[in-house]
Residue, then its C-alpha position, 0 to 999 in steps of 0.5 A: x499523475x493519478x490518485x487513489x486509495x487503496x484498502x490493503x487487507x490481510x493480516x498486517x499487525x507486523x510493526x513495520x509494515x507501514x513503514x514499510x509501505x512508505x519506504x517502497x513507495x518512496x523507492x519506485x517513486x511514488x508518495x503514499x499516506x497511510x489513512x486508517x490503520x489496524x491490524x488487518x487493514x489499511x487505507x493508504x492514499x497513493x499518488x504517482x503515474x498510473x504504471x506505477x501506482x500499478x507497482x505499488x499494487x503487485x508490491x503490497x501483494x507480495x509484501x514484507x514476509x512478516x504479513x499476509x496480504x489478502x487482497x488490494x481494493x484501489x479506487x480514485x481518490 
């Protein structure tokens, strides 16, 4: 298992998105706490193995279609 945070930045003002965030990484089975959030960043903590937390990764880049995700910044928790 592995922490770290990542900082999400991009234009993510859309109501859902940290559901979101919570949902997916619920999904592939991973925890995520949402830390600061505002509309063009959010700091999530995420816990899970190393493959996933990966997937978490390329999910956030890929995002919801309401948000532009402009890059993911990770580092250990």
């Amino acid at each position: 298992m592995s922490s770290e945070r990542f900082l999400i930045e991009g234009e993510l003002s859309a109501p859902g998105f940290q559901r979101w965030l919570q949902g997916h990484a619920r999904r592939i089975g991973i925890s995520a706490q949402i830390g600061r959030a505002d509309a063009d960043a959010v700091l999530v903590t995420v816990d899970g193995p190393p493959a996933l937390l990966d997937a978490m990764e390329m999910a956030c880049l890929l995002g919801p279609i309401d948000v532009w995700v402009e890059s993911v910044t990770r580092e250990a928790a």
